[in-house]
TORMITOR-668460 format. One line per 2 residues: number of its first residue (from 1); their letters; for each residue x, y, z of N, C-alpha, C. Coordinates in nm, 3 decimals, decimal comma. Example, Ala and Ser with C-alpha at 12.3 -4.5 7.8 and 13.67 -1.06 7.14 Angstrom:
BEGIN
1 = AS = 1,319 -0,569 0,780 1,230 -0,450 0,780 1,320 -0,330 0,780  1,285 -0,225 0,708 1,367 -0,106 0,714 1,290 0,003 0,787;
END
This chain:
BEGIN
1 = XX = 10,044 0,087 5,929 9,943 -0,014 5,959 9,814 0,018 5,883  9,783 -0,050 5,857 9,635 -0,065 5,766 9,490 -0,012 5,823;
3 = XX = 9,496 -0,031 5,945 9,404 0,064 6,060 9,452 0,208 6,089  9,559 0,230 6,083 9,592 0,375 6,104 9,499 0,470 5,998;
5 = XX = 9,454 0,581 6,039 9,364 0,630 5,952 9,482 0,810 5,966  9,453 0,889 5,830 9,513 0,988 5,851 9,469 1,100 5,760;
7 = XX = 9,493 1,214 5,816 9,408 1,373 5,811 9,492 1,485 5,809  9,489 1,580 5,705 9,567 1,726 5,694 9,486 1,789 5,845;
9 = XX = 9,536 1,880 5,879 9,465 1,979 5,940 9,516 2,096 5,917  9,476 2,208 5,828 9,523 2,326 5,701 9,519 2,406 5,782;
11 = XX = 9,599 2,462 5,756 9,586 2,671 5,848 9,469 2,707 5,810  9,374 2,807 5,849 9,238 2,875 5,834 9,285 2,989 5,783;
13 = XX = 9,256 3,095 5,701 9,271 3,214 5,669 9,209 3,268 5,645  9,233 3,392 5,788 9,082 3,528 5,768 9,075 3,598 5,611;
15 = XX = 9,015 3,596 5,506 9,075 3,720 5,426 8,985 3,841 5,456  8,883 3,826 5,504 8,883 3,954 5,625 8,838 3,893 5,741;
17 = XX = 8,822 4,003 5,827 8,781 3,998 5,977 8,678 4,104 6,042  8,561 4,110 6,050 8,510 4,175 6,113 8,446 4,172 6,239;
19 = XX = 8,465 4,242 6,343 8,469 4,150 6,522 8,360 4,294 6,530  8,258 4,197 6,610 8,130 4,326 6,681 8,154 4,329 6,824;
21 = XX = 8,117 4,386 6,885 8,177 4,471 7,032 8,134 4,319 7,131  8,190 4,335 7,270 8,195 4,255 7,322 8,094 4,190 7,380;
23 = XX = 8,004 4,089 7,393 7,853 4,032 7,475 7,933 4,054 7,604  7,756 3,992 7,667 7,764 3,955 7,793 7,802 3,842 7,842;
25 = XX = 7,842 3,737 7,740 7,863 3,604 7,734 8,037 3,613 7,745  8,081 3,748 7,682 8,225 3,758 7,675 8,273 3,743 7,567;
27 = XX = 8,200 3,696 7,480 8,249 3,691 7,296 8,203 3,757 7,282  8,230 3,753 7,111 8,199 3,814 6,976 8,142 3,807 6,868;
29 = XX = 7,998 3,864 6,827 8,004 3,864 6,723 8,081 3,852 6,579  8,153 3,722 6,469 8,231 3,798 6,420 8,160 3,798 6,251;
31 = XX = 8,262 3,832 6,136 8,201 3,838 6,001 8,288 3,834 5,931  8,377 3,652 5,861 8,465 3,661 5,800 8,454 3,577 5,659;
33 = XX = 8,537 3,602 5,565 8,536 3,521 5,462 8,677 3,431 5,508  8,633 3,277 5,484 8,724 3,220 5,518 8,815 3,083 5,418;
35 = XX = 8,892 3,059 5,467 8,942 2,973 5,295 9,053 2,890 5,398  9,101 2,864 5,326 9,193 2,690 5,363 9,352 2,669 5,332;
37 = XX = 9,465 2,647 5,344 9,590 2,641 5,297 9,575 2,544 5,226  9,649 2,466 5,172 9,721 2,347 5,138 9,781 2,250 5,234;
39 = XX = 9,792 2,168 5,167 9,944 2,057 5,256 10,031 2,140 5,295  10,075 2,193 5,244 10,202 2,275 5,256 10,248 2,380 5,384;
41 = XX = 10,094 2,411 5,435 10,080 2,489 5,528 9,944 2,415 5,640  10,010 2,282 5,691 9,912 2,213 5,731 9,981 2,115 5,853;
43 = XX = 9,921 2,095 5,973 9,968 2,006 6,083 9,879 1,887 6,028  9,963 1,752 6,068 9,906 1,597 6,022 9,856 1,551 6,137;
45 = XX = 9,729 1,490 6,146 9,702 1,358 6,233 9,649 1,231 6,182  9,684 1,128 6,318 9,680 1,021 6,269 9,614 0,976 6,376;
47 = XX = 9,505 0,899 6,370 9,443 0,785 6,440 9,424 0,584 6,438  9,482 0,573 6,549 9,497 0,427 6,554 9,398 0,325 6,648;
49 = XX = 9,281 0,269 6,629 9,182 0,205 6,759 9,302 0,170 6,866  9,213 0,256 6,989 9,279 0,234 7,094 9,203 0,153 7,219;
51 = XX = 9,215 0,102 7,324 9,146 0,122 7,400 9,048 0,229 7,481  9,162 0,295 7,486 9,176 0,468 7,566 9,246 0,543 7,500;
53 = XX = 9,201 0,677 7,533 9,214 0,826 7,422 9,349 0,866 7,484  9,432 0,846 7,390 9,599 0,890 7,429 9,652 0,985 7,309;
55 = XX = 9,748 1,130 7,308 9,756 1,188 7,237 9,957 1,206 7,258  9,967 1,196 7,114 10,142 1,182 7,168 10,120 1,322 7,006;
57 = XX = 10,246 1,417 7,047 10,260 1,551 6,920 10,484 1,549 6,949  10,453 1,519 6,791 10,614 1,581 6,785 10,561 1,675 6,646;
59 = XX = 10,672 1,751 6,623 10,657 1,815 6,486 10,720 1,958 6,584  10,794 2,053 6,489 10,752 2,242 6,557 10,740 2,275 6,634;
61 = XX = 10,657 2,259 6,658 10,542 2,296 6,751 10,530 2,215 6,861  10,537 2,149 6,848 10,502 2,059 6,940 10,521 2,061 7,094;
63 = XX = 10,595 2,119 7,158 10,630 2,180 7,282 10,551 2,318 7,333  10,512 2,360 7,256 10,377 2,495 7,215 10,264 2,445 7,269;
65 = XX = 10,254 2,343 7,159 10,101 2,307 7,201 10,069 2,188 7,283  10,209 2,058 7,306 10,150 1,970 7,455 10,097 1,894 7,427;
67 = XX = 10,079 1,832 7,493 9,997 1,691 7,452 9,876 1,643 7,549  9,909 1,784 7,722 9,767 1,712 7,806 9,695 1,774 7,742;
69 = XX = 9,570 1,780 7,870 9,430 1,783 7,844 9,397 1,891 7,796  9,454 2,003 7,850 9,401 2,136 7,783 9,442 2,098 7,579;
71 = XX = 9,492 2,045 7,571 9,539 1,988 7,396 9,352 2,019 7,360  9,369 2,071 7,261 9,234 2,056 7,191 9,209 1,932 7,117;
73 = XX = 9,297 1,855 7,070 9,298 1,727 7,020 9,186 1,650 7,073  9,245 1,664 7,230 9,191 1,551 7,294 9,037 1,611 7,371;
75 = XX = 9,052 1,745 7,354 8,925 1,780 7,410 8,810 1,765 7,319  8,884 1,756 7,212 8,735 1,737 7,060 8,693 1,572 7,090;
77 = XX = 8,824 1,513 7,114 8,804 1,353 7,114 8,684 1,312 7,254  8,652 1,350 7,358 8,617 1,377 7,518 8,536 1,442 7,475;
79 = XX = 8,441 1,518 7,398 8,327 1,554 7,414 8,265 1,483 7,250  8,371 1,455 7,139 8,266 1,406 7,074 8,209 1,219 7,124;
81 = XX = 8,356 1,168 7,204 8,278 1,064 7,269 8,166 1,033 7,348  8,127 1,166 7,440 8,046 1,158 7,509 7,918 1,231 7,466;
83 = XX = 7,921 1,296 7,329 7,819 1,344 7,245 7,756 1,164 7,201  7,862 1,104 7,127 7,769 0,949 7,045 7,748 0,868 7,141;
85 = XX = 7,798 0,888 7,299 7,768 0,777 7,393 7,828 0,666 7,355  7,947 0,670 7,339 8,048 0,516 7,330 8,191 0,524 7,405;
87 = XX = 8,230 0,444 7,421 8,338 0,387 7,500 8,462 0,404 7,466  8,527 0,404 7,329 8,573 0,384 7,227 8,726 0,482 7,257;
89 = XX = 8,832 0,401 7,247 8,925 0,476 7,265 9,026 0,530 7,133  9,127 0,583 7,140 9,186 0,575 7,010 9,364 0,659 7,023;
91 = XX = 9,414 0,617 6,968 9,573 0,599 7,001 9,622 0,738 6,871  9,600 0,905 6,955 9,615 0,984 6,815 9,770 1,046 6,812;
93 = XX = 9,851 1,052 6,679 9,974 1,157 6,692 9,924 1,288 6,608  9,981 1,381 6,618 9,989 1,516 6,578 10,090 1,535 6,573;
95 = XX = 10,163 1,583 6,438 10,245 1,596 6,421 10,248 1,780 6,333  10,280 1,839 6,453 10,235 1,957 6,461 10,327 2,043 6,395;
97 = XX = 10,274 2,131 6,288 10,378 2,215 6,177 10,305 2,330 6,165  10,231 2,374 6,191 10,209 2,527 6,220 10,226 2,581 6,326;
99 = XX = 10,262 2,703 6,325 10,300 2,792 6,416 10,183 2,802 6,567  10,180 2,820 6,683 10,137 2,864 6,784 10,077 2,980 6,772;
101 = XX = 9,974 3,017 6,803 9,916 3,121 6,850 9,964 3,229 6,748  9,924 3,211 6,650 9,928 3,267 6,495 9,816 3,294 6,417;
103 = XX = 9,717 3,322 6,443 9,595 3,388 6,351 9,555 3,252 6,229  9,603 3,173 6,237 9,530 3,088 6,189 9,491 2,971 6,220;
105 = XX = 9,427 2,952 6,299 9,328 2,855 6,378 9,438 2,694 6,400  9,547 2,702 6,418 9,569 2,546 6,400 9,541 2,506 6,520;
107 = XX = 9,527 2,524 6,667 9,464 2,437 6,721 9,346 2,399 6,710  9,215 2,510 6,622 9,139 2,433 6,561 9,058 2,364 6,458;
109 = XX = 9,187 2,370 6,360 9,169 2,266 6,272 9,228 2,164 6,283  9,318 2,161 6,393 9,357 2,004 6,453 9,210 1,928 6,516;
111 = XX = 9,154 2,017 6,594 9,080 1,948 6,699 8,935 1,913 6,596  8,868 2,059 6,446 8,813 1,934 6,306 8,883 1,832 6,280;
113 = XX = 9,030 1,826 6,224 9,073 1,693 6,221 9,028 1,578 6,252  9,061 1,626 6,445 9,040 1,482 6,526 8,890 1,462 6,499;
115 = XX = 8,814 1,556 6,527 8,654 1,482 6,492 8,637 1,453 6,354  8,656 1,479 6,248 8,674 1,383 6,124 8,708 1,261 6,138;
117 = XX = 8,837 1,264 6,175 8,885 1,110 6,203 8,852 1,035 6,291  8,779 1,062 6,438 8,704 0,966 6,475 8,578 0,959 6,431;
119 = XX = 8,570 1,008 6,360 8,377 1,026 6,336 8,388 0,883 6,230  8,528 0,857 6,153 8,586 0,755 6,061 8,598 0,664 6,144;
121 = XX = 8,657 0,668 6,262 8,752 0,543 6,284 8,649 0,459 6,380  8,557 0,543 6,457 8,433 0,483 6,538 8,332 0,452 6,469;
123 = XX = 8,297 0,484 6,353 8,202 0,480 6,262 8,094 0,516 6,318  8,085 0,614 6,371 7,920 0,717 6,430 7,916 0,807 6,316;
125 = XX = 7,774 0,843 6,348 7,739 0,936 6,249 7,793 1,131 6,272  7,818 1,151 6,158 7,900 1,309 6,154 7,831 1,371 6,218;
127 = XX = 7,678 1,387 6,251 7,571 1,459 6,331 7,636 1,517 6,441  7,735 1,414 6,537 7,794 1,416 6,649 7,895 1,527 6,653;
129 = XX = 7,997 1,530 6,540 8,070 1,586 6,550 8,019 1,725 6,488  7,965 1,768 6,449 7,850 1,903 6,411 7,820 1,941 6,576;
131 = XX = 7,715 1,861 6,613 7,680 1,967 6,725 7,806 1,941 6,863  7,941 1,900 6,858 8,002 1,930 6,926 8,102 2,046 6,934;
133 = XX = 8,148 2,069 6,749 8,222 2,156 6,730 8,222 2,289 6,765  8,074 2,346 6,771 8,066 2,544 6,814 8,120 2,527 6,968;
135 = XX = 8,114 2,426 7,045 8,195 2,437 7,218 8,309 2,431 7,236  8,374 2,400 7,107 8,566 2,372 7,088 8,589 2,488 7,087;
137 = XX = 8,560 2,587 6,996 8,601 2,711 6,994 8,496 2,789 6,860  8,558 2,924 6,830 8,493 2,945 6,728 8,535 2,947 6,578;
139 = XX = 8,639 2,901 6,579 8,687 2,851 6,486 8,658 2,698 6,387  8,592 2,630 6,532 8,597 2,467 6,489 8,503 2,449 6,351;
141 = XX = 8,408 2,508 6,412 8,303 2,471 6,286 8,323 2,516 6,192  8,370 2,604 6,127 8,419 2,644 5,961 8,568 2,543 5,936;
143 = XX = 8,653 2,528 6,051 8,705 2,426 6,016 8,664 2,252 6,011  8,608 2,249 6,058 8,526 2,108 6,016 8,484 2,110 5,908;
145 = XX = 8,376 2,204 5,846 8,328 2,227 5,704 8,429 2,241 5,561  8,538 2,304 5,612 8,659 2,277 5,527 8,696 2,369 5,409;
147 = XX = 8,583 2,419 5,375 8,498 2,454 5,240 8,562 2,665 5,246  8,581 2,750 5,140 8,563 2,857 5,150 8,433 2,902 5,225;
149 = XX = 8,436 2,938 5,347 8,221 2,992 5,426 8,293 3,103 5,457  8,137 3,224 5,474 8,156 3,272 5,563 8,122 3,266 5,657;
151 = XX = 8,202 3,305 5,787 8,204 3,273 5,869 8,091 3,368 6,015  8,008 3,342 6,046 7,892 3,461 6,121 7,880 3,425 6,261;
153 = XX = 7,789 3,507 6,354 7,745 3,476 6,483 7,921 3,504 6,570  7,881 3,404 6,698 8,046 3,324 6,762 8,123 3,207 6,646;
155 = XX = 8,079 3,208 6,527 8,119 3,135 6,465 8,069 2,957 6,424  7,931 2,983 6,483 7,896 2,857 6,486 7,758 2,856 6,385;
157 = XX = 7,765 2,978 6,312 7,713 2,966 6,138 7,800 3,019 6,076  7,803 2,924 5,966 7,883 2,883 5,871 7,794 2,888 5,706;
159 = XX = 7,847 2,960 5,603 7,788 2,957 5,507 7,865 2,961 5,375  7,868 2,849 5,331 7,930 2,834 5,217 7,928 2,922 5,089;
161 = XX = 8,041 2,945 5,062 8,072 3,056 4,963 8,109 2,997 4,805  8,127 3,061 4,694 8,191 2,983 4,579 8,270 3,131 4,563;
163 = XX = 8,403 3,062 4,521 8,512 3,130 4,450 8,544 3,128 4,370  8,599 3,220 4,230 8,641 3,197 4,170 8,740 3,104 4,085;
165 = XX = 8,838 3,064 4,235 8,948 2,998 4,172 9,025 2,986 4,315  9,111 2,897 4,334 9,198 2,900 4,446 9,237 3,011 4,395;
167 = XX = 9,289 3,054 4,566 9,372 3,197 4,543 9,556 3,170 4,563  9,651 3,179 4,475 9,743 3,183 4,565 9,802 3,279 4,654;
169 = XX = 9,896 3,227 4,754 9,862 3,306 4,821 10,072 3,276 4,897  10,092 3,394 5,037 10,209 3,341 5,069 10,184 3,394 5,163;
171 = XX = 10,188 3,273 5,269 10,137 3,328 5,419 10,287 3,323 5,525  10,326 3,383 5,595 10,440 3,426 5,704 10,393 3,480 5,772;
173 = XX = 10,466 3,395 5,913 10,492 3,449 6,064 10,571 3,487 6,100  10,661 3,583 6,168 10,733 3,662 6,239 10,805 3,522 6,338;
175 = XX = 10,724 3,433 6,380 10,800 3,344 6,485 10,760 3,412 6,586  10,664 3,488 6,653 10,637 3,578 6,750 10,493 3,532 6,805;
177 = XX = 10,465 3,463 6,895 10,326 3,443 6,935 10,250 3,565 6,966  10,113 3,564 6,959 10,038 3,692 6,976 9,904 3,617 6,967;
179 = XX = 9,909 3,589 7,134 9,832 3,517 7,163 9,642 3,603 7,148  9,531 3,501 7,126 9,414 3,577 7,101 9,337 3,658 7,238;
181 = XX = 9,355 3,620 7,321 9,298 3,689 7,430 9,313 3,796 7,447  9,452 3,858 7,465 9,494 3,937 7,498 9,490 4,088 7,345;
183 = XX = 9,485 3,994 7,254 9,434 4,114 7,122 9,290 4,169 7,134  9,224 4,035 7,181 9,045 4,093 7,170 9,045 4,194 7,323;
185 = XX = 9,125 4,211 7,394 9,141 4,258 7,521 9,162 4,376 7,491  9,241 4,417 7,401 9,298 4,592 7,306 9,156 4,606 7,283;
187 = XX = 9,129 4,541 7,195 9,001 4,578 7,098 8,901 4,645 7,175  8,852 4,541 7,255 8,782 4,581 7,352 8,788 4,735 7,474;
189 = XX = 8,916 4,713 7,479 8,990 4,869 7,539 8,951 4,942 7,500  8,997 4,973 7,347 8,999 5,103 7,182 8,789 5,107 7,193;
191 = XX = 8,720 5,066 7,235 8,581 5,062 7,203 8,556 4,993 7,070  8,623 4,913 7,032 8,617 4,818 6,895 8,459 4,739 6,909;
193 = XX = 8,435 4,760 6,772 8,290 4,701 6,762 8,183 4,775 6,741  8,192 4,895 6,746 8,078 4,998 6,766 8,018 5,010 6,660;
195 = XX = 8,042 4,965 6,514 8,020 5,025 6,444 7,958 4,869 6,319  7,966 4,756 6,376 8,009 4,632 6,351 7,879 4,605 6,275;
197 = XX = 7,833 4,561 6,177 7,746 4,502 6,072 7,774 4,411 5,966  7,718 4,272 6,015 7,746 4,201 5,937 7,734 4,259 5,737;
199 = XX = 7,855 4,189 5,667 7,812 4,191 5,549 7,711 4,142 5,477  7,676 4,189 5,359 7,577 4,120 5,275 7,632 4,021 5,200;
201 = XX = 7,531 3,922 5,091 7,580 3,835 5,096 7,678 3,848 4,963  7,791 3,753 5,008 7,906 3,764 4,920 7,873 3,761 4,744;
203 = XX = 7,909 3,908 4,703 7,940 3,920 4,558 7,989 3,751 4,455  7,870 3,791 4,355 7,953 3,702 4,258 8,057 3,772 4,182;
205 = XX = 8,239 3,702 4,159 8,313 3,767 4,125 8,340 3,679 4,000  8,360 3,780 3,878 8,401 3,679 3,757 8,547 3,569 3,778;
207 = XX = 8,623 3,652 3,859 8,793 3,592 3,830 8,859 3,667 3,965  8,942 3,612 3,957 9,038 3,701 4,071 9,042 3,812 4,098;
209 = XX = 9,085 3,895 3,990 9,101 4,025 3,982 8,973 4,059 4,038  8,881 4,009 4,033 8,734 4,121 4,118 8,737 4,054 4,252;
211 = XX = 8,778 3,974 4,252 8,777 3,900 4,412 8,908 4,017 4,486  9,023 3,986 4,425 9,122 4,090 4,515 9,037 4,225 4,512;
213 = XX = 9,013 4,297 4,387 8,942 4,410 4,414 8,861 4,453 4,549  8,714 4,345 4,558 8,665 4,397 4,667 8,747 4,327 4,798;
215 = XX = 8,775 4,256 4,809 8,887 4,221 4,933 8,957 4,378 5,017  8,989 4,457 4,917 9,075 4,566 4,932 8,992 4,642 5,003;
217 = XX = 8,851 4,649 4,979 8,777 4,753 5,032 8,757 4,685 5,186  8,809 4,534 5,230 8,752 4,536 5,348 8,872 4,529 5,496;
219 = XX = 8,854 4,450 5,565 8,976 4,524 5,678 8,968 4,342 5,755  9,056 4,393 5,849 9,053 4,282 5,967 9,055 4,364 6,098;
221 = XX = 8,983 4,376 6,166 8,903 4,477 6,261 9,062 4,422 6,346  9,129 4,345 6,409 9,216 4,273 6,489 9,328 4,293 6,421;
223 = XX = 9,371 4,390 6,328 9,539 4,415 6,301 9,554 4,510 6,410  9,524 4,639 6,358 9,575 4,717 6,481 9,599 4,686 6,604;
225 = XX = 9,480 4,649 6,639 9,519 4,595 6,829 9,607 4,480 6,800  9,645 4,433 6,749 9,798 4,338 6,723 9,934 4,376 6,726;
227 = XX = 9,879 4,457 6,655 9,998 4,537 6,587 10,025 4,685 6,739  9,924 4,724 6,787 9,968 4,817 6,875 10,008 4,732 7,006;
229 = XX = 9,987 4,582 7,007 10,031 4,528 7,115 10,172 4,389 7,120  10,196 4,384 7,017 10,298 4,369 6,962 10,344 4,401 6,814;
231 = XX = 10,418 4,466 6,850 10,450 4,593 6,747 10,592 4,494 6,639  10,651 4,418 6,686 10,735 4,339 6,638 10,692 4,261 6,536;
233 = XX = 10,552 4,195 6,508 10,458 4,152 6,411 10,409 4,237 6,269  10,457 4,334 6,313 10,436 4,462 6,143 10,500 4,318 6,026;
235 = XX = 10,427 4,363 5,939 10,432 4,308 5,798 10,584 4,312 5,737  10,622 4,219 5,663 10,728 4,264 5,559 10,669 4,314 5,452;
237 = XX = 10,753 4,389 5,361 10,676 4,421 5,218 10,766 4,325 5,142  10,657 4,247 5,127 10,747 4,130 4,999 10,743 4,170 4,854;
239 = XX = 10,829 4,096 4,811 10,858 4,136 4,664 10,865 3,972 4,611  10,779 3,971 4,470 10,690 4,092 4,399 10,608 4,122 4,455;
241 = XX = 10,554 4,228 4,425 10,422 4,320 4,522 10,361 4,241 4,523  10,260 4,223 4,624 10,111 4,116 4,608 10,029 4,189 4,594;
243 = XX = 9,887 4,212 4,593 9,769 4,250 4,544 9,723 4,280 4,677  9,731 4,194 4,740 9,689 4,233 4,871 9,745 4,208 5,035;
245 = XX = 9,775 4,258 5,065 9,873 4,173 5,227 9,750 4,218 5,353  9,766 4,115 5,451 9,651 4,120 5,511 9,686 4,044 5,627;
247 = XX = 9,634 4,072 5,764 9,656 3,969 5,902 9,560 3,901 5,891  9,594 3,754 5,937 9,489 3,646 5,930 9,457 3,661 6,130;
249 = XX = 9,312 3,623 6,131 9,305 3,638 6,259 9,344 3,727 6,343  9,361 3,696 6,454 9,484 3,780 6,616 9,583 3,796 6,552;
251 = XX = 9,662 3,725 6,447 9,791 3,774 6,418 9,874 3,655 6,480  9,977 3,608 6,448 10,090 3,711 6,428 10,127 3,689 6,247;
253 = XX = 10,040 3,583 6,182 10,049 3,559 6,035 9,955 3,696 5,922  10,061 3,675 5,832 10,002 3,786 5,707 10,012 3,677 5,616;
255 = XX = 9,913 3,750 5,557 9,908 3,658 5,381 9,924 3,765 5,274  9,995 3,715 5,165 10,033 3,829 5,098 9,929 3,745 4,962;
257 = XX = 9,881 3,797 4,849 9,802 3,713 4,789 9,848 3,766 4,606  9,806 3,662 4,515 9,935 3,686 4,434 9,804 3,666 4,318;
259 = XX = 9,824 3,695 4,205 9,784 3,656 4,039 9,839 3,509 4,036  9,908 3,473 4,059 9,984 3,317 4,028 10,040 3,258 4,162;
261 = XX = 10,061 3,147 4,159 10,163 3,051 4,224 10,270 3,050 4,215  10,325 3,062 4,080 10,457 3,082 4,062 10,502 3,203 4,117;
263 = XX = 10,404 3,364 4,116 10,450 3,469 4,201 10,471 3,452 4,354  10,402 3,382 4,386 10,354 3,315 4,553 10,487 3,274 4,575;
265 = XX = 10,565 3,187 4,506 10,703 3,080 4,559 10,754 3,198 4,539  10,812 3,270 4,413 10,923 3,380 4,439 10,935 3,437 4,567;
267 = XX = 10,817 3,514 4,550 10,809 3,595 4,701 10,821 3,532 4,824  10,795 3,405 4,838 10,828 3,290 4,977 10,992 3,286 4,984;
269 = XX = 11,041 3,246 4,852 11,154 3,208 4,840 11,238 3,367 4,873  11,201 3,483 4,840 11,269 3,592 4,867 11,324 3,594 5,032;
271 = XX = 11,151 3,558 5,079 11,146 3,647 5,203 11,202 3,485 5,307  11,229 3,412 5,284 11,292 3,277 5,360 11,400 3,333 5,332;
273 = XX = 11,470 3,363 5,232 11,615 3,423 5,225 11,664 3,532 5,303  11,584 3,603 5,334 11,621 3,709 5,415 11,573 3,711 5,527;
275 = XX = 11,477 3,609 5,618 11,437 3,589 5,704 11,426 3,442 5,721  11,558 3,363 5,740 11,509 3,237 5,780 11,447 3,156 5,858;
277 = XX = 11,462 3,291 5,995 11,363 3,169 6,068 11,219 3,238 6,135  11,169 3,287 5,996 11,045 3,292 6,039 10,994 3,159 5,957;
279 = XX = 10,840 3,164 5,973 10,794 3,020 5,899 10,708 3,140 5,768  10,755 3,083 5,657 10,681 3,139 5,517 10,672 3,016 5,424;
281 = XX = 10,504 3,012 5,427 10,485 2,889 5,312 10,407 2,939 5,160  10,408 2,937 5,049 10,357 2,908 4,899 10,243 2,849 4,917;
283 = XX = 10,120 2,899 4,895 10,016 2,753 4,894 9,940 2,823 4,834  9,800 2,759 4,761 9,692 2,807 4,720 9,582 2,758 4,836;
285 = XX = 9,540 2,919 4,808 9,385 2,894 4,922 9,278 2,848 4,888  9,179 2,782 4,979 9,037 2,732 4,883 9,020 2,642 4,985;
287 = XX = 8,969 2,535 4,946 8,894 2,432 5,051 9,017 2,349 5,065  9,020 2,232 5,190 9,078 2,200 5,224 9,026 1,994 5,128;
289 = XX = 9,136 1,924 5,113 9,149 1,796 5,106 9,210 1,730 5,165  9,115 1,686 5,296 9,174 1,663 5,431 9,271 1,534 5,421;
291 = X = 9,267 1,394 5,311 9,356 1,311 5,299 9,479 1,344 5,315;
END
């Protein structure tokens, strides 16, 4: 239909992670460089004028993540309505293809999605969906922005970065949820954070090769406590070597990161062969093109 309006919503990927010790609020300080999948590694939505805000999800996933209220979909849709003060309903599917509770934000770059697309389909101004996003989570707002940022605070500054070049990259899950609460819960255990200082501001890198370089020197504060709390999530070593392998987020996804694309598919295509039913996608990282 010609009114149907429609939106990628891309996996998020930590390429690092740095988490500062726990507030009194119960979060975190965190300090990440952040970047974008492709189509390829991306859940779809679609919005249709509705009367009333109704959310229907097939895809994967879809039994994971549900369709009531706790749905972040519909919770972005319910507060950015009542951020522009309108009435306005809207008829959304999700057709959900990333993994659950996987270190890369897809419930919230579904729930940027949905405020993109109503911010389109109601025709209010984006203002709305800005100051609603840091209450979705802390993820929302670098996913709304779309863009390589880094990522600071609870996540609700955001600062745009320039990269060299998409990175490619080959991101896999185990098929193993490893859910976030319960990782920042280790962390918190281990005395994680103690030591926590934001970075300075991101190096200009000529080309890849200096981008993987300093990458190497930095960490994701949230593998270990992943990894010591589900231990079944350890890495494969894919072949060809990558440059760098790394947990995105809580886990349970690694990204392995490559000189080429064409190295990216081999190594996807290896490790689908010998592990079919985990989920391993080929994509280049960088900003997202939400069409």
């Amino acid at each position: 239909m010609s009114d149907t309006l429609h939106m990628l919503a891309p996996a998020k990927v930590n390429l690092f992670l740095h988490v500062g010790p726990l507030k009194p609020n119960g979060r975190h300080d965190l300090d990440s460089l952040v970047v974008f999948a492709g189509p390829e590694a991306a859940d779809r939505l679609t919005a249709q004028p509705s009367d009333i805000l109704t959310l229907s999800v097939t895809g994967p996933g879809a039994a994971e993540a549900g369709a009531g209220a706790d749905n972040l979909v519909l919770k972005a849709a319910r507060a950015l309505r009542a951020e522009a003060g309108i009435t306005h309903g809207a008829a959304l599917h999700l057709e959900k293809r990333l993994p659950v509770a996987a270190g890369i934000g897809g419930g919230s770059a579904d729930a940027a999605a949905a405020l993109r697309l109503l911010t389109r389909l109601w025709d209010i101004n984006p203002r709305h969906a800005r100051a609603v996003a840091p209450s979705l989570g802390g993820d929302v707002p670098v996913a709304l922005y779309g863009q390589p940022a880094l990522m600071r605070g609870e996540g609700e500054r955001v600062e745009p970065v320039t990269l060299p070049a998409p990175i490619p990259a080959m991101l896999f899950n185990p098929g193993i949820a490893c859910p976030t609460g319960p990782v920042f819960a280790a962390f918190d255990a281990a005395g994680g954070g103690r030591d926590f200082a934001e970075s300075g501001p991101l190096p200009g890198f000529a080309d890849l090769d200096a981008l993987f370089g300093w990458l190497a020197a930095q960490r994701n504060d949230l593998e270990g406590p992943a990894l010591a709390l589900v231990p079944k999530i350890g890495p494969a070593t894919p072949l060809p070597p990558p440059r760098l392998t790394r947990m995105s987020g809580s886990g349970a996804t690694f990204l392995a990161l490559y000189a080429t694309l064409a190295a990216a598919q081999e190594s996807a295509d290896m490790l689908s062969a010998q592990q079919p039913e985990w989920w391993v996608r080929a994509t280049l990282l960088g900003g997202t093109d939400p069409s």
